[in-house]
KEGULO-460667 format. One record per residue (C-alpha): x, y, z; residue in three letters. Coordinates in steps of 0.001 Angstrom, whole numbers, plus 500000, padded with zeros to 6 digits. Layout:
N
XYZALA/...
***
This chain:
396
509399409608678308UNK/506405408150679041UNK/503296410586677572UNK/500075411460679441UNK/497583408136680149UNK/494995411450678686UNK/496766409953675222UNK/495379406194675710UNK/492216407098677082UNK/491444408984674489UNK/492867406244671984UNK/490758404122673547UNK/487445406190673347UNK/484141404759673797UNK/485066401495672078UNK/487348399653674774UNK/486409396116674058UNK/487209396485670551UNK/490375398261671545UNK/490911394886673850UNK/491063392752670542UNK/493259394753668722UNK/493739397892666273UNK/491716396550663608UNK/489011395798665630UNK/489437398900667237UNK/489368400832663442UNK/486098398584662251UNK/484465399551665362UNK/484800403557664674UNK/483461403312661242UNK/480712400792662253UNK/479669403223664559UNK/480368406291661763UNK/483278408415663385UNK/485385407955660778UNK/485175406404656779UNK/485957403488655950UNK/489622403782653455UNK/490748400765652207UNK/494591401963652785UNK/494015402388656124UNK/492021399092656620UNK/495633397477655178UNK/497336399417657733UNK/495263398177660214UNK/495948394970659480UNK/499399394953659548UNK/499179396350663095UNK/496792393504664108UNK/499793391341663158UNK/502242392999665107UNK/499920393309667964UNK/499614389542668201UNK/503352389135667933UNK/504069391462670977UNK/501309390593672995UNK/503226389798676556UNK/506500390644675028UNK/509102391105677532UNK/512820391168676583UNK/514618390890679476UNK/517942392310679072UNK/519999392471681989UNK/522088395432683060UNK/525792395101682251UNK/527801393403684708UNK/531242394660685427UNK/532764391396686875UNK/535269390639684111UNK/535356388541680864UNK/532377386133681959UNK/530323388849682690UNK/530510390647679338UNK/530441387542677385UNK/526592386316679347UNK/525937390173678401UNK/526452389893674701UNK/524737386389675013UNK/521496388235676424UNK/521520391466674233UNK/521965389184670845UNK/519223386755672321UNK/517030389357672848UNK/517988391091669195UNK/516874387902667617UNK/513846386949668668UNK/512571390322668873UNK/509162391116665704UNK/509796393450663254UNK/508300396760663853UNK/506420399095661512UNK/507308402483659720UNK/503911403905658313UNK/504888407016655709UNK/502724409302653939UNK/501051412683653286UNK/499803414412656351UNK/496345413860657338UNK/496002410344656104UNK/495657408764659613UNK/498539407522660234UNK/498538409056663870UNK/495125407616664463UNK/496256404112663511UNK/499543404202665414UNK/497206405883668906UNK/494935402389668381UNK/497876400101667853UNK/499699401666671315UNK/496779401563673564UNK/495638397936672557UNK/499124396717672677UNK/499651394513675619UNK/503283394671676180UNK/504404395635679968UNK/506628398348678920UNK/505523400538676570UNK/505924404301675171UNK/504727407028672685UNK/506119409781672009UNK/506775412747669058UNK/510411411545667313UNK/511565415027668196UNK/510770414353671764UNK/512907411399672282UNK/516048412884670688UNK/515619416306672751UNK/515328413411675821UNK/518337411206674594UNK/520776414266673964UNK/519826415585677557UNK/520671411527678722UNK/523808411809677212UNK/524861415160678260UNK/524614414224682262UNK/526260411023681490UNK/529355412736680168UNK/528988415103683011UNK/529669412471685813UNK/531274410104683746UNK/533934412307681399UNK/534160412936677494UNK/535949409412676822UNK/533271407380678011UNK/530836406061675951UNK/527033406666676145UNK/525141404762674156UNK/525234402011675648UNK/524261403037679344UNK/521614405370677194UNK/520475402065675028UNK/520039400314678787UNK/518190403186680419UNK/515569403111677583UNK/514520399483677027UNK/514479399485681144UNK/511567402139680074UNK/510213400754677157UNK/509999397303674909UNK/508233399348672587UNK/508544402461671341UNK/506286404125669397UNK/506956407651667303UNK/504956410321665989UNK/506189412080663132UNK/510132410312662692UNK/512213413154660887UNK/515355414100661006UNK/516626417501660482UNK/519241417677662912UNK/523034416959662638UNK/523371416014666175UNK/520515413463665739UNK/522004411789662719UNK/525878411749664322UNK/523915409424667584UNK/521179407660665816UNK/522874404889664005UNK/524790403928666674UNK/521834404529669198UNK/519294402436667265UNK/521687399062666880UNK/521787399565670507UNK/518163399550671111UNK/517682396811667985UNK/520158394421669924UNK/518335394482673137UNK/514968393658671623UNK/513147396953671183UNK/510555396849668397UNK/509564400511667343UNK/506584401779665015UNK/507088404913663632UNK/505030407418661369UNK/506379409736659250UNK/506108412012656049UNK/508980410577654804UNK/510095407512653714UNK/513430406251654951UNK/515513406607651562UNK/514683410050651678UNK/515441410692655554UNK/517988413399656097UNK/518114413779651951UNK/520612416648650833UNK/522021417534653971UNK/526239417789655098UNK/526954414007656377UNK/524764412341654843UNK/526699409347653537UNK/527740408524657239UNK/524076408375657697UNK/523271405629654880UNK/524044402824657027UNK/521195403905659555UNK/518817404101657156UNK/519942400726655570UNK/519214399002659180UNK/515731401018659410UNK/514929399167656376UNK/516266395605658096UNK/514758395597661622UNK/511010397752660520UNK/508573396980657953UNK/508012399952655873UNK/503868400714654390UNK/503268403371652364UNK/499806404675653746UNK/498305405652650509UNK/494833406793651743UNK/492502408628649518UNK/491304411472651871UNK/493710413810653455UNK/491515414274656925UNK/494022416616658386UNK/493602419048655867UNK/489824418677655770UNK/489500419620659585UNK/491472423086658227UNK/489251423674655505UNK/486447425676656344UNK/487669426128659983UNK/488035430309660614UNK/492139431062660675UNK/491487434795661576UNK/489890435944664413UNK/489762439781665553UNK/490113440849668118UNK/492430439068670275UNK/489991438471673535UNK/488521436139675285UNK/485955434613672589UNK/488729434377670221UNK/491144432467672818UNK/488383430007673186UNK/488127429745669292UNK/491714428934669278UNK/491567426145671818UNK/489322425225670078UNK/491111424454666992UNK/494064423235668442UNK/492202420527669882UNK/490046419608666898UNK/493948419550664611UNK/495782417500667238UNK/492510414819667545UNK/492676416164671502UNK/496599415106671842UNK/497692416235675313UNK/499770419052674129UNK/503226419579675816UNK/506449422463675538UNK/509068421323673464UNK/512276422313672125UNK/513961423009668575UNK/517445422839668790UNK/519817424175665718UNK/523579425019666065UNK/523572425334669206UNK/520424427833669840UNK/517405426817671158UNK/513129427546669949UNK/511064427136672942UNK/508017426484671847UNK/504875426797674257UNK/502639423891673327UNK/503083421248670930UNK/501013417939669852UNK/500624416269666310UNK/502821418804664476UNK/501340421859665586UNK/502301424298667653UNK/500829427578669755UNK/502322430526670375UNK/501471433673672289UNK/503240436431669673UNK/505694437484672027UNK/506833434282672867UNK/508227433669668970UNK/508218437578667701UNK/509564439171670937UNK/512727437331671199UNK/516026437681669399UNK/515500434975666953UNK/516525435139663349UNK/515395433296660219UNK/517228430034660475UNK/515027429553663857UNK/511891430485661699UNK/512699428093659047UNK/513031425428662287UNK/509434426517663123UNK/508246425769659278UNK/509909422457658887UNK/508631420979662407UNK/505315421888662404UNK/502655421320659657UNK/500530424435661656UNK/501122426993663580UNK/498812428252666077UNK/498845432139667129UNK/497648434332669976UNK/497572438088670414UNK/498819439313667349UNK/499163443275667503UNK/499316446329666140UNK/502097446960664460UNK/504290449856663846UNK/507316452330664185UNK/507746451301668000UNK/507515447882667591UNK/509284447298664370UNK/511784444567665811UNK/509157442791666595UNK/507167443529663180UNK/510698442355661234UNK/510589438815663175UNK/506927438354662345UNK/507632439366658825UNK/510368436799658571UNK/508390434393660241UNK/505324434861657845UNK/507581434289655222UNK/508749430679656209UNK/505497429911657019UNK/504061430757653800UNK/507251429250651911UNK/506740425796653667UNK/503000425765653323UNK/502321426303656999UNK/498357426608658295UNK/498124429787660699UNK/495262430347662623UNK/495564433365665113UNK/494092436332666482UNK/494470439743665780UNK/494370443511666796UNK/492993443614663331UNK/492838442307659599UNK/496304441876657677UNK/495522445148655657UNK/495130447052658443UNK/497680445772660766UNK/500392447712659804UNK/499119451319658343UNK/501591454037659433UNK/505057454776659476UNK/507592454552656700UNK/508067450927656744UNK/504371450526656219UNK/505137449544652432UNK/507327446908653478UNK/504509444997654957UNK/502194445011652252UNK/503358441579651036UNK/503246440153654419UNK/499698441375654640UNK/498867439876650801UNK/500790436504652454UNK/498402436666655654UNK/495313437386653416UNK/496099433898650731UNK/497262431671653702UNK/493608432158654315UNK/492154430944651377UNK/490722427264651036UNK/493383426958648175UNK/496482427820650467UNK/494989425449653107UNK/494315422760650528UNK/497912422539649649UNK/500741419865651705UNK/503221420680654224UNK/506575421411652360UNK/509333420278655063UNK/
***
């Protein structure tokens, strides 16, 4: 679980002795030197990780495995594991908009943090990790047994603190293991900071089961201090604006523009593959970091996937990043239905696209008889664009 050191390197940037004192030393440092604004939301922020980074500075729960010798040796167990639950800090959920630096603050808070066991990862990332965890374990140990908390013990052996990008949940089988997962990890000391674009009344809002999922939320709101990030400027969306999203045709100048972009909208994350998992199907998708993801075209319009797995794509992933787009016609019309569909939850979720291209929309699809059909999609590709389209918020 552990991500790249590339992701505290370049947390720590070329201002490592402010990093040494802290996150908001760290912050005041960058806009000293003018790489970022000052914003008075994320200055409060800041200081409420400069808090937390004092509290956990050497923390160390030590919560030892559990013992199978009897009575005695489950009773020192649940001595340790409610020790360790109650002097463990409160953690911190930061919620808002995207773009408001909320990844930025949580990167300086990580790599200043001085706490021997430590991780950061994406939220989708650690369930995708967990349900693979739990799937061996019932391999070798049966259906009846239980996995949490072998899964709980395997984690906090890895990590005091965990930190998580982006904390959503859209998944059934995330919401059936999470409450149950979490007390685990709260009772053996584990203080988490998480960002999100949602705030944890709203988490999982609307969907089947969500009344057994209540009393999760109710303990988010016990064991993590929630901020509402409120910042003025949404910097996400101003890298967007004014960056090219359509670049024709699909060589080698526009691959580089595309790196290029990729890097500049995940702040040079170390992009990695991940998975989308949905009623038991699976979206592979390439490269990930921050909320965006890259595709080559085939890789999303050349397999059999439908519209459920699009919608997946459009609710994980504030942008989507495309290569090799191509002509399209007659003898590649599966593969001109999927991007249709896909163009349509993009645009319906508010998606940024930046690809390349054979050609322009209007002229990517000219003959055959379902060239009508793709008109719209072409009018879609044309306003997703415009600084307008790329001015308005992610809908998830």
């Amino acid at each position: 679980m552990t991500p790249p050191p590339d992701a505290m390197s370049a947390a720590a940037g070329p201002y490592p002795l402010a990093l040494a004192e802290g996150p908001l030393p760290a912050l005041r440092a960058r806009i000293a030197a003018g790489a970022i604004a000052a914003d008075p939301a994320q200055e409060l922020a800041a200081e409420k990780l400069q808090d937390l980074w004092r509290r956990t500075r050497g923390y160390d729960p030590k919560v030892e495995p559990p013992d199978t010798g009897g009575f005695l040796g489950r009773f020192f167990r649940r001595k340790a594991v409610d020790e360790a639950a109650s002097e463990a800090p409160l953690g911190l959920y930061l919620v808002g908009e995207v773009g408001r630096g909320k990844s930025m603050l949580m990167d300086l808070f990580f790599a200043s943090a001085e706490v021997p066991r430590k991780q950061r990862l994406h939220f989708h990332q650690f369930m995708q990790q967990a349900h693979r965890r739990i799937h061996a374990w019932r391999k070798e140990h049966g259906d009846t047994a239980d996995p949490i908390p072998p899964l709980a013990d395997s984690i906090v052996a890895e990590a005091a603190l965990l930190c998580f990008d982006e904390f959503q949940v859209h998944d059934i089988a995330d919401a059936m293991i999470l409450g149950r997962l979490f007390e685990a990890l709260f009772a053996r000391g584990v203080v988490v900071v998480a960002t999100s674009n949602t705030e944890p009344d709203n988490l999982f809002k609307g969907k089947p089961g969500r009344d057994a999922f209540l009393p999760f939320i109710a303990m988010i709101k016990k064991r993590i201090e929630v901020l509402v990030l409120d910042a003025a400027r949404d910097y996400r969306r101003e890298r967007i604006r004014g960056m090219p999203t359509w670049h024709v045709p699909p060589d080698g100048r526009a691959e580089r523009a595309l790196d290029t972009a990729f890097a500049e909208l995940t702040g040079d994350t170390p992009a990695a593959p991940t998975r989308l998992t949905l009623l038991g199907r699976a979206v592979e998708v390439p490269q990930a970091a921050r909320g965006v993801a890259r595709f080559e075209f085939n890789d999303i319009c050349g397999k059999p996937l439908g519209p459920a797995d699009y919608l997946a794509v459009a609710t994980h992933f504030h942008t989507v990043v495309l290569d090799a787009i191509p002509r399209l016609g007659p003898e590649n019309f599966d593969k001109a239905r999927r991007f249709i569909t896909l163009i349509d939850a993009l645009y319906e979720h508010r998606v940024k696209l930046v690809a390349s291209a054979e050609d322009y929309p209007d002229r990517l699809y000219e003959r055959g008889e379902n060239a009508a059909m793709f008109e719209r999609t072409a009018s879609r590709l044309v306003e997703m664009q415009s600084q307008e389209y790329l001015a308005l918020a992610h809908l998830t």
